[in-house]
SEKEZA-675421 format. One record per residue: x, y, z of N, C-alpha, C in turn; residue number from 1; residue in one letter. Coordinates in nm, 2 decimals, m for minus. Layout:
<rs>
R,X,Y,Z,X,Y,Z,X,Y,Z,NUM,A;
...
</rs>
This chain:
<rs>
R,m0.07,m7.97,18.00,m0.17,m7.94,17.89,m0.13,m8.01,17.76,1,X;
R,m0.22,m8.07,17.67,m0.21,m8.11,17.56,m0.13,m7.96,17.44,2,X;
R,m0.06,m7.97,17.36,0.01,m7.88,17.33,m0.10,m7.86,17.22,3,X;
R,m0.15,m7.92,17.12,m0.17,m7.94,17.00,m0.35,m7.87,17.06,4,X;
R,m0.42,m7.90,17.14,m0.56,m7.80,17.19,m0.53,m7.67,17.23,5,X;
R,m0.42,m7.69,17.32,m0.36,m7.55,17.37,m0.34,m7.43,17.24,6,X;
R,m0.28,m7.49,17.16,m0.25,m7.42,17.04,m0.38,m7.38,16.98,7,X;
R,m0.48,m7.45,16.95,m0.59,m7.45,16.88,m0.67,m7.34,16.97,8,X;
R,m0.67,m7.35,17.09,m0.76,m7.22,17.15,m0.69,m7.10,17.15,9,X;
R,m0.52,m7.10,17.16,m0.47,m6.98,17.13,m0.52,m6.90,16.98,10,X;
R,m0.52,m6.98,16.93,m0.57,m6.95,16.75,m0.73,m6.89,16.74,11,X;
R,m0.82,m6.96,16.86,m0.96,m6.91,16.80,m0.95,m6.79,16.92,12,X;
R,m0.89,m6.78,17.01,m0.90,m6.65,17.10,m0.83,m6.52,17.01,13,X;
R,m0.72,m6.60,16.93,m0.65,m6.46,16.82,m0.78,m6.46,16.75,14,X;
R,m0.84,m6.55,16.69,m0.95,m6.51,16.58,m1.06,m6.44,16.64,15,X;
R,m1.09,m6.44,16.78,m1.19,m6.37,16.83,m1.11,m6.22,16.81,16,X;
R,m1.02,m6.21,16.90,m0.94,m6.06,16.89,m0.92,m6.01,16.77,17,X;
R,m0.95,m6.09,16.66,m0.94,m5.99,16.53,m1.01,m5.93,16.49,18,X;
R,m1.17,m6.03,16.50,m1.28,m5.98,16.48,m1.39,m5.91,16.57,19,X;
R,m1.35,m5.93,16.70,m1.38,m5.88,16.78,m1.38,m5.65,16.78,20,X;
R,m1.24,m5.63,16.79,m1.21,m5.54,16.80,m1.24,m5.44,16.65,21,X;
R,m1.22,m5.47,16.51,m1.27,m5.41,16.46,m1.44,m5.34,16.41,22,X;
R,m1.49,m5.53,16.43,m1.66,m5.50,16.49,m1.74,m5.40,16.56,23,X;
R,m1.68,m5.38,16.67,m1.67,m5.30,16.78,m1.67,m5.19,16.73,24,X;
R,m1.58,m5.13,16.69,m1.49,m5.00,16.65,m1.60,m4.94,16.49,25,X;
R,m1.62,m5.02,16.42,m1.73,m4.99,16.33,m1.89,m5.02,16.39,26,X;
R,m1.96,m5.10,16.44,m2.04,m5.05,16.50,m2.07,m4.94,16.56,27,X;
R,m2.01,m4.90,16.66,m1.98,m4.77,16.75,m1.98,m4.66,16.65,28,X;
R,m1.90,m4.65,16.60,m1.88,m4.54,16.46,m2.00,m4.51,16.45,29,X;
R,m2.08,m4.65,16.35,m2.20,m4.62,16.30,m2.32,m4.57,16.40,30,X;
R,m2.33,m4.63,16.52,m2.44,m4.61,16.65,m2.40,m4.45,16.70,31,X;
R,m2.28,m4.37,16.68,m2.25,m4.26,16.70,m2.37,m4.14,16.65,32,X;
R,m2.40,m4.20,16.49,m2.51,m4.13,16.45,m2.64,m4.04,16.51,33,X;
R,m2.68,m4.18,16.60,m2.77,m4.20,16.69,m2.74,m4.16,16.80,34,X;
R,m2.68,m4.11,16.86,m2.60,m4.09,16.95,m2.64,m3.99,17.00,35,X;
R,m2.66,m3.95,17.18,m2.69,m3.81,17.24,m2.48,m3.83,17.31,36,X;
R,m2.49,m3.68,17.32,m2.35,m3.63,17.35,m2.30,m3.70,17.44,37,X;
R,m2.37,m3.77,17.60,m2.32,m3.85,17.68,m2.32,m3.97,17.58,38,X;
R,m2.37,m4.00,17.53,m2.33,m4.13,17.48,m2.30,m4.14,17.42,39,X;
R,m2.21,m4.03,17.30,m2.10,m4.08,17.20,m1.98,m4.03,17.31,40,X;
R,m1.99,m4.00,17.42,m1.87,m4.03,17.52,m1.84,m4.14,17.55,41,X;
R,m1.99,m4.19,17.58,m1.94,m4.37,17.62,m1.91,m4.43,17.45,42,X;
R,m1.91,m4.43,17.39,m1.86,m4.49,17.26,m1.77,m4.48,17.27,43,X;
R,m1.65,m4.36,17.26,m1.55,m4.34,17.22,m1.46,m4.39,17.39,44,X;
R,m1.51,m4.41,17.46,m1.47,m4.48,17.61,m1.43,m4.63,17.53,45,X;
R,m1.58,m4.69,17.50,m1.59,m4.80,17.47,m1.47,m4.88,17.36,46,X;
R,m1.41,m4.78,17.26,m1.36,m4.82,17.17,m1.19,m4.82,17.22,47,X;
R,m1.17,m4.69,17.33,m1.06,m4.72,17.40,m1.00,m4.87,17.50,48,X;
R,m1.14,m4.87,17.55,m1.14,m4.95,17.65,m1.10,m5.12,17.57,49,X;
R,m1.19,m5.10,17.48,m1.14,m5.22,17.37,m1.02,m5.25,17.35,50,X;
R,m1.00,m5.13,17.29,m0.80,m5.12,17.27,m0.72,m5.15,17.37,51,X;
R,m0.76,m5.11,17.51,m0.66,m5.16,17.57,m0.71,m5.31,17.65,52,X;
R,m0.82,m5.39,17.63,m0.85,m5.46,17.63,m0.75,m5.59,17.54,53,X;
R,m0.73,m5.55,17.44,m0.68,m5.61,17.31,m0.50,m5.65,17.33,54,X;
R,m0.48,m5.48,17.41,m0.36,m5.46,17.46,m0.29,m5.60,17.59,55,X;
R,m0.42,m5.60,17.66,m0.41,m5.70,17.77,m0.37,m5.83,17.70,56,X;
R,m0.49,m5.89,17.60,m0.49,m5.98,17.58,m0.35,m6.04,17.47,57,X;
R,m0.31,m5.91,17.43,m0.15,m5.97,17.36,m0.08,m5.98,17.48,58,X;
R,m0.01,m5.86,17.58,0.06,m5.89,17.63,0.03,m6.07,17.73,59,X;
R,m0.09,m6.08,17.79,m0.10,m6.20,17.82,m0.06,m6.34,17.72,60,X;
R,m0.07,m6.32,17.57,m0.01,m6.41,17.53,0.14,m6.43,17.52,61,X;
R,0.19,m6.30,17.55,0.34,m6.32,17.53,0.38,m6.36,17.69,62,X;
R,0.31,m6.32,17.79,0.34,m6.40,17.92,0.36,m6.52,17.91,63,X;
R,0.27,m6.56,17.80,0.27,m6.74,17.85,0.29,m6.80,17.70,64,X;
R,0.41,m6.82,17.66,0.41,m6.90,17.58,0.40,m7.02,17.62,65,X;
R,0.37,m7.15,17.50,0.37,m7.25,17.58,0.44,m7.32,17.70,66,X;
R,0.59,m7.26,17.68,0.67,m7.31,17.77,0.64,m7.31,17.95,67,X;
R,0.58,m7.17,17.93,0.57,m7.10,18.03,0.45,m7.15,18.10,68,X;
R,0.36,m7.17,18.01,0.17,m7.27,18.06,0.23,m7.41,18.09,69,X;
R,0.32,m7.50,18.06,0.36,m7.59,18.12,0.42,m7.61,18.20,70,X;
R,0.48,m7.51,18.28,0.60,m7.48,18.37,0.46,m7.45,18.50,71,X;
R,0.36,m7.37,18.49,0.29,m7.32,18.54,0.15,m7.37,18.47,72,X;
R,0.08,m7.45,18.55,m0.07,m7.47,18.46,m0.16,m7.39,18.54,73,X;
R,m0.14,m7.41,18.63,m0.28,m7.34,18.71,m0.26,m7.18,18.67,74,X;
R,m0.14,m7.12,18.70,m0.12,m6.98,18.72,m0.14,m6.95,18.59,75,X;
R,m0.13,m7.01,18.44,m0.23,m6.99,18.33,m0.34,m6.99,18.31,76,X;
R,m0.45,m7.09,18.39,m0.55,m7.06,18.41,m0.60,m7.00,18.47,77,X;
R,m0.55,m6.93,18.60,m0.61,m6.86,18.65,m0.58,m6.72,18.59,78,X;
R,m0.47,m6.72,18.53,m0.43,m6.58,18.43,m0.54,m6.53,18.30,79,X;
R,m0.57,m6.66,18.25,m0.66,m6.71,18.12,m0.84,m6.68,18.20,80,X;
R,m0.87,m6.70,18.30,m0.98,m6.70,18.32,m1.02,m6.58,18.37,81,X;
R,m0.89,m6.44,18.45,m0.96,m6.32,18.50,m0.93,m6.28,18.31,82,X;
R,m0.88,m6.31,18.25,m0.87,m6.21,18.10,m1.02,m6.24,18.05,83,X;
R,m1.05,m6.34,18.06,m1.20,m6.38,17.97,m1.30,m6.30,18.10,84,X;
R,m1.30,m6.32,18.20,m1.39,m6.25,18.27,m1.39,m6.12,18.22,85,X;
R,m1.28,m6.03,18.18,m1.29,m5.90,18.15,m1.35,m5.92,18.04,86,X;
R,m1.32,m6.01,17.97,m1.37,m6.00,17.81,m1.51,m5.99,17.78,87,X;
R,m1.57,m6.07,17.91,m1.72,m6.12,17.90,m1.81,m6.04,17.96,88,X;
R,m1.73,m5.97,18.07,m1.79,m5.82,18.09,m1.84,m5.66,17.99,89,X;
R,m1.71,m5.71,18.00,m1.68,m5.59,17.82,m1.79,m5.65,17.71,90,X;
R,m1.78,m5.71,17.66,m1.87,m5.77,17.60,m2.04,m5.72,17.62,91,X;
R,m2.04,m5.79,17.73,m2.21,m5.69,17.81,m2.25,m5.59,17.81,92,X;
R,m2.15,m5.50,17.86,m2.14,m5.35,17.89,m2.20,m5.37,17.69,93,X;
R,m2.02,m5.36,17.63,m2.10,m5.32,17.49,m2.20,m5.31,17.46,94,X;
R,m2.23,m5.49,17.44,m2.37,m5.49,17.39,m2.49,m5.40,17.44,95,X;
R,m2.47,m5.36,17.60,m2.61,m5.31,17.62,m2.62,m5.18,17.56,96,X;
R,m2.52,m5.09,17.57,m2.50,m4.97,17.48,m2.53,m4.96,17.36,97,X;
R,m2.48,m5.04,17.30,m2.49,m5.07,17.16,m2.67,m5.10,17.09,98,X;
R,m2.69,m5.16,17.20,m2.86,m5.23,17.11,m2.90,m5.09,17.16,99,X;
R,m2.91,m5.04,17.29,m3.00,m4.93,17.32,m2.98,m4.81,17.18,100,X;
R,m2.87,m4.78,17.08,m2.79,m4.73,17.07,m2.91,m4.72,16.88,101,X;
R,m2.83,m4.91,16.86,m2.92,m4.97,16.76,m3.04,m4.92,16.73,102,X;
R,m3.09,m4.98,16.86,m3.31,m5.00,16.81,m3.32,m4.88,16.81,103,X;
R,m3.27,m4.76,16.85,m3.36,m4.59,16.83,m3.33,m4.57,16.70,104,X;
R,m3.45,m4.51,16.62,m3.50,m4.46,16.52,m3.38,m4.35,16.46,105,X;
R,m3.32,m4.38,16.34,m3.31,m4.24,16.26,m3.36,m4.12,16.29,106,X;
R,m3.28,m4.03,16.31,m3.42,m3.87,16.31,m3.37,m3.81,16.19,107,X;
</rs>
């Protein structure tokens, strides 16, 4: 792998994880409002689940420093591609929560 892209996507996946997780965690808060009792369960699920989401995605970067993704390319990507699968699931799940959560009216 090119070191100098490698580097560059480690940096926007940190930048996703920064912004990612606090978004999350303030949304939910706020959608809590709105909230029936089962579903500020799944919130507070939601905001764990994030965290240890976040949890994965450090310890996977300390798996693979660069040295380690060049020693092993595949077993990085295949390492790099079930984490984003989670990510993009998670992601869904959120969102669908979250809009249903959104578009209901103030009472």
């Amino acid at each position: 792998p090119d070191r100098a892209r490698l580097t560059t996507v480690r940096l926007q996946l940190a930048k996703l994880r920064l912004v990612h997780g606090p978004l999350i965690t303030r949304v939910s808060m706020f959608a809590e409002a709105v909230a029936r009792p089962d579903e500020a369960n799944r919130l507070k699920e939601l905001r764990s689940s994030n965290v240890r989401l976040l949890q994965l995605a450090t310890a996977h970067i300390g798996k693979w420093p660069i040295e380690a993704v060049e020693a092993d390319w595949l077993g990085y990507r295949q390492a790099t591609r079930e984490l984003l699968r989670r990510w993009t699931n998670k992601i869904q799940l959120d969102g669908q929560l979250l809009d249903t959560l959104l578009k209901r009216p103030l009472s």
